[in-house]
N, C-alpha and C positions, 0 to 999 in steps of 0.2 A: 242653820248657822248660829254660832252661839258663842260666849265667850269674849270671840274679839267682836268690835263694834262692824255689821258689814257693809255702812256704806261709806270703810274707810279704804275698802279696797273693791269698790262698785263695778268695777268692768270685770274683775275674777268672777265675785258673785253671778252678775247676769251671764259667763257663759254657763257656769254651772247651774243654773235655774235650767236651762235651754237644754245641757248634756241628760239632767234628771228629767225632766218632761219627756225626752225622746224614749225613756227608760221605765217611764210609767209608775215617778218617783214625784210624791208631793214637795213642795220647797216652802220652808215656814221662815219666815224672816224674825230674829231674836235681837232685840235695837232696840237702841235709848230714847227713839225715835224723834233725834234732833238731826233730822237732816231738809231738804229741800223739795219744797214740793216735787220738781221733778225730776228727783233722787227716786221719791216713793211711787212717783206716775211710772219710769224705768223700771224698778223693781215689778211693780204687776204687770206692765205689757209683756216683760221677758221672762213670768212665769211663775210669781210669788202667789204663792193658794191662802196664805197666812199670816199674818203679821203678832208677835207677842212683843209688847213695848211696854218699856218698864215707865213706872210710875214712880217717881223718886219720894214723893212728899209737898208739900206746900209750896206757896211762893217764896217762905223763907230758908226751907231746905232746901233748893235749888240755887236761890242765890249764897247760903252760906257754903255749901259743899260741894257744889258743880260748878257756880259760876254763870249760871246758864236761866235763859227764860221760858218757864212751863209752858206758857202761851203757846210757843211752836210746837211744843209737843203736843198738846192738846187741839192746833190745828191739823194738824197731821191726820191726827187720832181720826179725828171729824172727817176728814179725807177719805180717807180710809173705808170707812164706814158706810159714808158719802156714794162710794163708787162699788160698793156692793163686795167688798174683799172682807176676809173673816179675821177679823180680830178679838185677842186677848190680851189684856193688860195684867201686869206685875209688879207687886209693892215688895218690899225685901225690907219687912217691918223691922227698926233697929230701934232699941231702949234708949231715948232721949234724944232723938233724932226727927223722927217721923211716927211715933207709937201715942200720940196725943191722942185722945179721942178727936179734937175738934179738929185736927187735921188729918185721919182718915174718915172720918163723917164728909168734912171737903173733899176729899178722890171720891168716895163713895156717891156723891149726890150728883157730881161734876159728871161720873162716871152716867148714870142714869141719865143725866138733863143732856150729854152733849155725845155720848156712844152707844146709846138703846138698855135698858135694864135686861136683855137678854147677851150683853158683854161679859162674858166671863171675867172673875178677879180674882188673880192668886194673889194669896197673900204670905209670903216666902218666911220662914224660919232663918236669923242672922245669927251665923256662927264668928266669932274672933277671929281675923288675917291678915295678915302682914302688921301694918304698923297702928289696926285700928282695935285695939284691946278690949272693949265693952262686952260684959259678959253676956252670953246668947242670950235670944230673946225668950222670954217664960212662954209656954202653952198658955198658959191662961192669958196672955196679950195678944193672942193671934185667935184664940177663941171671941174675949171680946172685939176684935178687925171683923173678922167674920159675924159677929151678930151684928153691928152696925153697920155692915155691908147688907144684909137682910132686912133692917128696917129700913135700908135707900130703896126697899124695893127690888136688887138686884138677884135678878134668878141663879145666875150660877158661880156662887162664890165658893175656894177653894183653900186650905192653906197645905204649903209646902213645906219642904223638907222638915219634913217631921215622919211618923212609920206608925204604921196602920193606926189613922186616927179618923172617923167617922166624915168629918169634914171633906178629906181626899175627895172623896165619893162624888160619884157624877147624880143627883135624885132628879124627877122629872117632876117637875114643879107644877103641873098639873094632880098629880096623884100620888106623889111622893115614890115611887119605885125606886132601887136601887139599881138604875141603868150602867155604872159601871161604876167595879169596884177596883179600888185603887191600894196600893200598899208604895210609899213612895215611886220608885219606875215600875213599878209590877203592877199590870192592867190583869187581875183575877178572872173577872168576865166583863164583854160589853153587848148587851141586850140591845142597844137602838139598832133598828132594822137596815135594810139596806138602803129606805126611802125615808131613812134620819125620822124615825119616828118613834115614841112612846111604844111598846107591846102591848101596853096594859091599858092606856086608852086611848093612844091615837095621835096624840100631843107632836108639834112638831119640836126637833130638837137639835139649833144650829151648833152641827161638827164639821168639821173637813176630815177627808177621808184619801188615802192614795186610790187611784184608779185602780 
């Protein structure tokens, strides 16, 4: 689910979690992830394998352009986490917004200290739409997101929509291997086994996988 927020229509969701599980269909929830604890408790009992929750920016991008308090999302996050459900987080880096060093150094550490340094972090490429004109974001801003997500220590950092760019790449952080190679939605190959593991030397490696 993606696009629209989905726990703005929470009872659709959870029968369709329930209709894909009988179908042997994974269900990744794609959320702002400002909703209620037992919004997201409902969401895993009725069959969510995954959670990707956006990461807007700091305390003051949240309050300047959402309105809203990071704190709940960030408990969530921990929830989440908490209860053994596989999460990944997403920044939708934007030029004068959220692209400071010192406030993705912030997601990034926060990231490590409070959802495990093995949390995946996309860090999204912003293109101009609708009424907000800022010219896209430069590769080199999402190159340095991704090295400062690497010195928080964080194992699997990514950036998005961008096309065939080294980054994409899934490596195993043990031995550096190219475990799966990426071209925006085009998965070229994926090498982790079927017991989620490194080939090359054993490394364990958290994915979710459809049955």
């Amino acid at each position: 689910m993606s696009f629209s927020e989905p726990t703005t229509f929470l009872e659709y969701a959870v029968d369709v979690f329930e209709l894909a599980r009988q179908n042997g269909l994974a269900n990744t929830v794609v959320t702002n992830g400002y909703f209620t604890p037992e919004a997201g408790d409902l969401l895993r009992e009725k069959g969510a394998d995954a959670f990707n929750i956006d990461i807007k920016g700091d305390l003051k991008t949240y309050e300047k352009y959402c309105r809203a308090d990071p704190e709940k999302v960030w408990a969530n996050i921990k929830r989440i986490k908490e209860k053994g459900v596989h999460a990944e987080l997403t920044t939708l880096v934007i030029p004068g917004v959220n692209d400071s060093n010192g406030c993705l150094r912030e997601i990034a550490e926060r990231i490590g200290n409070e959802a495990g340094l093995d949390t995946p972090w996309h860090l999204s490429r912003y293109f101009p739409a609708y009424k907000f004109e800022v010219s896209p974001t430069p590769i080199t801003s999402l190159e340095t997101a991704y090295e400062i997500g690497k010195e928080a220590g964080l194992l699997y950092v990514y950036l998005g929509n961008v096309s065939d760019h080294k980054y994409e790449n899934t490596y195993c952080p043990a031995c550096g291997d190219n475990l799966i190679k990426r071209t925006i939605f085009t998965i070229h190959w994926n090498k982790v086994t079927k017991d989620k593991k490194c080939p090359s030397c054993g490394q364990d490696i958290p994915i979710v996988v459809s049955s």
